[in-house]
PAZAMAR-305561 format. One line per field, with one value per residue (C-alpha): residue in one letter; residue number from 0; x, y, z; chain. Coordinates in nm, 3 decimals, decimal comma. Example, Ala and Ser with C-alpha at 12.3 -4.5 7.8 and 13.67 -1.06 7.14 Angstrom:
! PAZAMAR-305561
code: (a_s)
pos: (0_1)
x: (1,230_1,367)
y: (-0,450_-0,106)
z: (0,780_0,714)
unit: (A_A)
! end
This chain:
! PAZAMAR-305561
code: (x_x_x_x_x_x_x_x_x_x_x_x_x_x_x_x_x_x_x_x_x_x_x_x_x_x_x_x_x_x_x_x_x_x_x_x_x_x_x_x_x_x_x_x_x_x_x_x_x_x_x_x_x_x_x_x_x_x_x_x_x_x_x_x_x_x_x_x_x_x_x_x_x_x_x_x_x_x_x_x_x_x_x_x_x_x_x_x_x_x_x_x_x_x_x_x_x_x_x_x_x_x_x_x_x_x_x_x_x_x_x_x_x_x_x_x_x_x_x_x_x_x_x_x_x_x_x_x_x_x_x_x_x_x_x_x_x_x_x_x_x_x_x_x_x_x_x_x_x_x_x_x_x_x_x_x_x_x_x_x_x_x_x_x_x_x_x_x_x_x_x_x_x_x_x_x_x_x_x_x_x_x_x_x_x_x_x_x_x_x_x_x_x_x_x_x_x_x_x_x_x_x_x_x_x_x_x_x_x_x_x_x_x_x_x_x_x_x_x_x_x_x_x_x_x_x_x_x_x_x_x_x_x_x_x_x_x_x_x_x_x_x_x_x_x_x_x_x_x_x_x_x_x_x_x_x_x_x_x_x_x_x_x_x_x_x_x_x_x_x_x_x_x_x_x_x_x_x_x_x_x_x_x_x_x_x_x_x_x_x_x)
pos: (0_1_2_3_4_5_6_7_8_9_10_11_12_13_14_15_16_17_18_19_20_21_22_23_24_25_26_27_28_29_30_31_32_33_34_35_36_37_38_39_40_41_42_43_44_45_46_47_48_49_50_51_52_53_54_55_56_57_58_59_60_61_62_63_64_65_66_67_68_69_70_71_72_73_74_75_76_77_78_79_80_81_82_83_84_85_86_87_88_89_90_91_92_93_94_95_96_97_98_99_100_101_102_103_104_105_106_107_108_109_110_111_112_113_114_115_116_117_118_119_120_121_122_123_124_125_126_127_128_129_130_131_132_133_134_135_136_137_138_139_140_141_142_143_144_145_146_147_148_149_150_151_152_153_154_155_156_157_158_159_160_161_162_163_164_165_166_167_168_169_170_171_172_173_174_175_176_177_178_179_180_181_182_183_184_185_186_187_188_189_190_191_192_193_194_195_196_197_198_199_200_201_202_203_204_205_206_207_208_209_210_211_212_213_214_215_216_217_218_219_220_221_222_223_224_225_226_227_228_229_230_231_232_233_234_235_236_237_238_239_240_241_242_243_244_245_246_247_248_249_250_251_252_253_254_255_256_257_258_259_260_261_262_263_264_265_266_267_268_269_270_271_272_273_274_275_276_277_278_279_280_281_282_283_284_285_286_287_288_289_290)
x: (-11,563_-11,589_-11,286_-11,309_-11,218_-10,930_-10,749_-10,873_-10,578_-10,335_-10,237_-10,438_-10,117_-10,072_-10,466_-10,429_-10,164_-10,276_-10,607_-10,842_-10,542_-10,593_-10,952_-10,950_-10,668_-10,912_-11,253_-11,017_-10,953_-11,104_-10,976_-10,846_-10,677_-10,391_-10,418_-10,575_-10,274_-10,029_-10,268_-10,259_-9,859_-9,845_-10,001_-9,829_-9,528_-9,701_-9,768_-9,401_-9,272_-9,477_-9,160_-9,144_-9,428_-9,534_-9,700_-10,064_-10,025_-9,679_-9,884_-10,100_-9,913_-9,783_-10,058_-9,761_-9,581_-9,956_-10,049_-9,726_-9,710_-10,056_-9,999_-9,711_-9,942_-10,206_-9,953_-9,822_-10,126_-10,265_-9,910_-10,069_-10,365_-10,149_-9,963_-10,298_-10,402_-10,092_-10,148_-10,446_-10,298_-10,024_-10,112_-10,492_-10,620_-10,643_-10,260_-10,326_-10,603_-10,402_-10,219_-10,553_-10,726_-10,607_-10,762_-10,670_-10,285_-10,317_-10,524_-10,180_-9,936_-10,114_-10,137_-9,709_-9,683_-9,823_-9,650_-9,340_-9,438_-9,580_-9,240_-9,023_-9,199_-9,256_-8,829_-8,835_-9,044_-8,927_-8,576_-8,512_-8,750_-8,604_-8,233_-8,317_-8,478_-8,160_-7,944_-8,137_-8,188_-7,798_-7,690_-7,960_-8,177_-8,007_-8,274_-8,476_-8,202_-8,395_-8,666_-8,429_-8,333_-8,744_-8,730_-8,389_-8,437_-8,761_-8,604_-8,312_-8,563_-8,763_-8,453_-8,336_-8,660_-8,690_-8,405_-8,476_-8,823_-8,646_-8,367_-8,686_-8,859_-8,525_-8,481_-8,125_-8,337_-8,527_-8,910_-9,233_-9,460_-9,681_-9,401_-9,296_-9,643_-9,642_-9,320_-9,476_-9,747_-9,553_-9,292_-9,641_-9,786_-9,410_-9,393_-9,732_-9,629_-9,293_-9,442_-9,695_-9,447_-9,184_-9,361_-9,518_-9,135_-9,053_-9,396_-9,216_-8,863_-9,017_-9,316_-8,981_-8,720_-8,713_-8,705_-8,768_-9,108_-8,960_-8,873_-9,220_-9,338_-9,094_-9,264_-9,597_-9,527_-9,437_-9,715_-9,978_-9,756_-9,758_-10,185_-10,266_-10,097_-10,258_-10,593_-10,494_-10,377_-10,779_-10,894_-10,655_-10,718_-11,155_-11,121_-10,898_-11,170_-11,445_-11,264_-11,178_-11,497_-11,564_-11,292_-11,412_-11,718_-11,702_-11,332_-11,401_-11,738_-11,640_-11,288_-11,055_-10,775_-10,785_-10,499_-10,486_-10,745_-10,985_-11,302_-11,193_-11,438_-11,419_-11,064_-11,101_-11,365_-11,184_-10,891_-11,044_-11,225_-10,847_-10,727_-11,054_-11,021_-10,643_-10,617_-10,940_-10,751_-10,476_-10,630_-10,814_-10,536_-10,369_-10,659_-10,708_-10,355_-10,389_-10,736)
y: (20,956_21,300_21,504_21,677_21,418_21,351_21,671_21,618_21,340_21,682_21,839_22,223_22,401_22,226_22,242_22,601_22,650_22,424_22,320_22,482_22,422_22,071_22,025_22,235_21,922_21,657_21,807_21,792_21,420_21,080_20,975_20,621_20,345_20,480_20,849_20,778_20,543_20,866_21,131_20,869_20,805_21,202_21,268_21,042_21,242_21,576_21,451_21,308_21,617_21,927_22,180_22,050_22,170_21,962_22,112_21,996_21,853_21,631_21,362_21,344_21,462_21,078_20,835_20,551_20,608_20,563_20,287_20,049_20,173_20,042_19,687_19,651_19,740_19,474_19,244_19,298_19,250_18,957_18,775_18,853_18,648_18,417_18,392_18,299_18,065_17,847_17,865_17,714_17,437_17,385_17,099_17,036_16,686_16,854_16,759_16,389_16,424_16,549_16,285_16,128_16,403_16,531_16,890_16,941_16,874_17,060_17,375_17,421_17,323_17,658_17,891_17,789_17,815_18,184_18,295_18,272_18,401_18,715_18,747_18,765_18,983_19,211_19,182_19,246_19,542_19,680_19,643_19,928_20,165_20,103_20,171_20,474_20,581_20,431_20,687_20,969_20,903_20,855_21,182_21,384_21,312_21,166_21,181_20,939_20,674_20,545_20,430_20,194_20,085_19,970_19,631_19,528_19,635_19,446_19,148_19,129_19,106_18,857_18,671_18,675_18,586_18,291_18,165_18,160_18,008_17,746_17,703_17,702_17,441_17,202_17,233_17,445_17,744_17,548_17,728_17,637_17,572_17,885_18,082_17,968_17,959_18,353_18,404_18,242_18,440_18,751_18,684_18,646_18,959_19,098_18,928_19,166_19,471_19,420_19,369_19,621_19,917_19,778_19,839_20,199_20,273_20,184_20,388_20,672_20,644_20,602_20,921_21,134_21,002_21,214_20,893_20,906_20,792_20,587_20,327_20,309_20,244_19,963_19,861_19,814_19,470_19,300_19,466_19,314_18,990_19,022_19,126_18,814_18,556_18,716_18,651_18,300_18,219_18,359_18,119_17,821_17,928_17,912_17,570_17,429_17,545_17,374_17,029_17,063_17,090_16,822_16,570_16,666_16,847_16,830_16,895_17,213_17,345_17,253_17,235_17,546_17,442_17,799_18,069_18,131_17,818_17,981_17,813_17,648_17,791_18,163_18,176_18,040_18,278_18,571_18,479_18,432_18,799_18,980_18,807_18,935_19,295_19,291_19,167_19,368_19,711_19,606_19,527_19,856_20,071_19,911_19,939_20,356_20,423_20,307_20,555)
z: (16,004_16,151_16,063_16,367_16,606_16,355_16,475_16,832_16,818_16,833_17,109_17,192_17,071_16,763_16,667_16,746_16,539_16,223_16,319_16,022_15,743_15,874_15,837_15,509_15,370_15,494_15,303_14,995_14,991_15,088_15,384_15,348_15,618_15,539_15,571_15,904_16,014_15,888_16,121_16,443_16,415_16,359_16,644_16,858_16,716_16,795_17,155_17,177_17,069_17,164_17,089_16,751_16,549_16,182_15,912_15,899_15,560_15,593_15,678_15,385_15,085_15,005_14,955_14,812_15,145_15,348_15,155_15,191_15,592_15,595_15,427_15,697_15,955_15,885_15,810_16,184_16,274_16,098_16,234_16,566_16,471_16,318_16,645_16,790_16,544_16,653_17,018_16,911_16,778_17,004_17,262_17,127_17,000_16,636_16,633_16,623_16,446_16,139_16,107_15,950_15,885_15,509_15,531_15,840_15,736_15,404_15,584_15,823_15,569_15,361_15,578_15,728_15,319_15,280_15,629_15,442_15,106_15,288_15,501_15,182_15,017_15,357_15,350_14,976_15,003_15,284_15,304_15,067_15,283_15,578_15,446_15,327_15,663_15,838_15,630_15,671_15,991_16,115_15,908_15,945_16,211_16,498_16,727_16,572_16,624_16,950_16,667_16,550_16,905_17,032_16,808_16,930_17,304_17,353_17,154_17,405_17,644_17,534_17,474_17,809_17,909_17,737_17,839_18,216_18,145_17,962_18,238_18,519_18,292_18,279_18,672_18,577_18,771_19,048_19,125_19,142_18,845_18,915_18,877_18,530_18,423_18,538_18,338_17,978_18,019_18,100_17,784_17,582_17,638_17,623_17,280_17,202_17,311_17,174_16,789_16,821_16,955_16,706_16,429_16,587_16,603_16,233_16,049_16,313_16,155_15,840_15,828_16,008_15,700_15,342_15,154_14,745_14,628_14,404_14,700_14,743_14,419_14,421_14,700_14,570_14,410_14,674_14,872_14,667_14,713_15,076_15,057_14,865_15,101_15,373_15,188_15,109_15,440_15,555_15,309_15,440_15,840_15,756_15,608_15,874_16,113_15,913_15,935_16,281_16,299_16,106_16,283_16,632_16,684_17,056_17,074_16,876_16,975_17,341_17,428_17,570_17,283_17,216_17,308_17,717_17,702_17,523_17,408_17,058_16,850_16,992_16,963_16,609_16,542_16,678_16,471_16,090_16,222_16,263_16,013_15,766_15,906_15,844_15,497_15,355_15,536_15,332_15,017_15,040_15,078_14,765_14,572_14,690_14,587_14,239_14,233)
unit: (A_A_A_A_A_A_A_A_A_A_A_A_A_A_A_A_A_A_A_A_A_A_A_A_A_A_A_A_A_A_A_A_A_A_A_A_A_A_A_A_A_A_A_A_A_A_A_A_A_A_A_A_A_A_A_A_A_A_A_A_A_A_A_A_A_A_A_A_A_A_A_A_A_A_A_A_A_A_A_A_A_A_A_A_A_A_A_A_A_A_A_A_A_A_A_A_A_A_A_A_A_A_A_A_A_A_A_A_A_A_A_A_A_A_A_A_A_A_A_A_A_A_A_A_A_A_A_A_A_A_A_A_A_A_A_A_A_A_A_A_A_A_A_A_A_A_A_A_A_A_A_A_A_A_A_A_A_A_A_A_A_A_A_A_A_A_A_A_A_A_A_A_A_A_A_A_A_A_A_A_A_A_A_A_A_A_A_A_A_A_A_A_A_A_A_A_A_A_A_A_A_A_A_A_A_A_A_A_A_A_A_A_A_A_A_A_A_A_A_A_A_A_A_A_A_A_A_A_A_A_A_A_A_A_A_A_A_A_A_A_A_A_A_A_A_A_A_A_A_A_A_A_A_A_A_A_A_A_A_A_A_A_A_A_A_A_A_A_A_A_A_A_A_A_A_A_A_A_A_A_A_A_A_A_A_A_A_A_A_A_A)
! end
């Protein structure tokens, strides 16, 4: 990756301001997922807040703190997938099918297994972190309180949402079935905007906090925890596909079972790919920060 376009993430001022001590900190180490997750978010930050300039090297000096933002980041992102992966199921023939079907009930009942092992340990993990930005946030940095506010606004929302869709779909709200379609596909893409800038908003609060490395180390464990049930969930989301396959071929190969009645095997495809890119990003950055 070309360093240069790097610090072409930064506004002119800031470049002009910190520009070479920048570059000179990024010929001195390897850049990793996680460094390059701290530069974007910093940027964003710089861009944000153009009055407020940040050292060049804030945002590289704490390869524990990169590494466990970037775990949390893939693991957002490989619930996306997983969010797909269930649309997928949701009102397909692969439902009945795995009611006879052993691997294709054992494949699900993994990957529902590993969604909740990785969501302790994300809780586990992070709990402490995000405490410790809380504090520092509310006594010392104010500002940043709004962080804290993205997550719960856009969950309102979605709330409130929901429940008119589910008052239109009961008749309580009487319209016409194009416009509750409209509305459940509006809350959906709310739903992925909403998880994407929550978590934005939280590696914010977190990169702006003074928090002791020491909550990070913690962190590591359940990390790795979180890492491996992403992996196994890969494994258990591949071989569901390969028996759906199996129970169906037609179904599968040619049926729009997929999210927003997608082709089957595309969405599928599409899927085990995010999921892949997500948990080897993760696994990487563990494996860097123990280098």
């Amino acid at each position: 990756m070309r360093f240069d376009l790097l610090a072409r993430l930064y506004p002119a001022g800031w470049r002009a301001r910190y520009g070479e001590e920048f570059l000179a900190l990024l010929e001195q180490q390897p850049i990793t997922p996680g460094t390059v997750l701290d530069i974007v978010l910093g940027a964003l930050d710089a861009r944000l807040h153009p009055q407020r300039h940040t050292q060049g090297g804030r945002f590289m000096e704490h390869p524990e703190r990169n590494s466990i933002l970037m775990v949390f980041c893939a693991y957002v992102g490989f619930v996306l997938a997983g969010l797909g992966f269930y649309a997928t199921l949701d009102d397909s023939p692969f439902l009945r099918l795995a009611r006879f079907h052993l691997g294709l009930q054992l494949s699900v009942l993994a990957v529902e297994a590993g969604a909740v092992i990785a969501l302790i340990a994300v809780l586990v993990g992070g709990f402490p972190i995000l405490r410790a930005a809380w504090r520092f946030t509310a006594t010392s940095a104010r500002r940043n309180l709004r962080l804290f506010a993205v997550p719960a606004l856009f969950a309102v929302a979605i709330l409130l949402g929901g429940g008119i869709l589910l008052a239109m779909v009961s008749n309580r709200i009487p319209v016409g079935e194009t416009v509750a379609l409209g509305l459940f596909y509006f809350l959906n893409g709310l739903l992925l905007v909403a998880i994407i800038a929550s978590a934005a908003s939280v590696c914010l609060a977190v990169i702006r906090s003074e928090i002791r490395s020491e909550a990070f180390l913690l962190a590591r464990r359940p990390a790795t925890i979180t890492t491996a049930a992403m992996g196994f969930m890969l494994v258990a989301t591949v071989l569901w596909g390969l028996c759906a396959l199996a129970a169906d071929s037609t179904a599968f190969l040619q049926g729009h079972y997929g999210a927003f009645g997608a082709n089957t095997a595309a969405c599928w495809t599409l899927i085990v790919a995010f999921m892949l890119v997500t948990t080897g990003a993760a696994a990487l950055s563990l494996r860097r920060a123990r280098d």
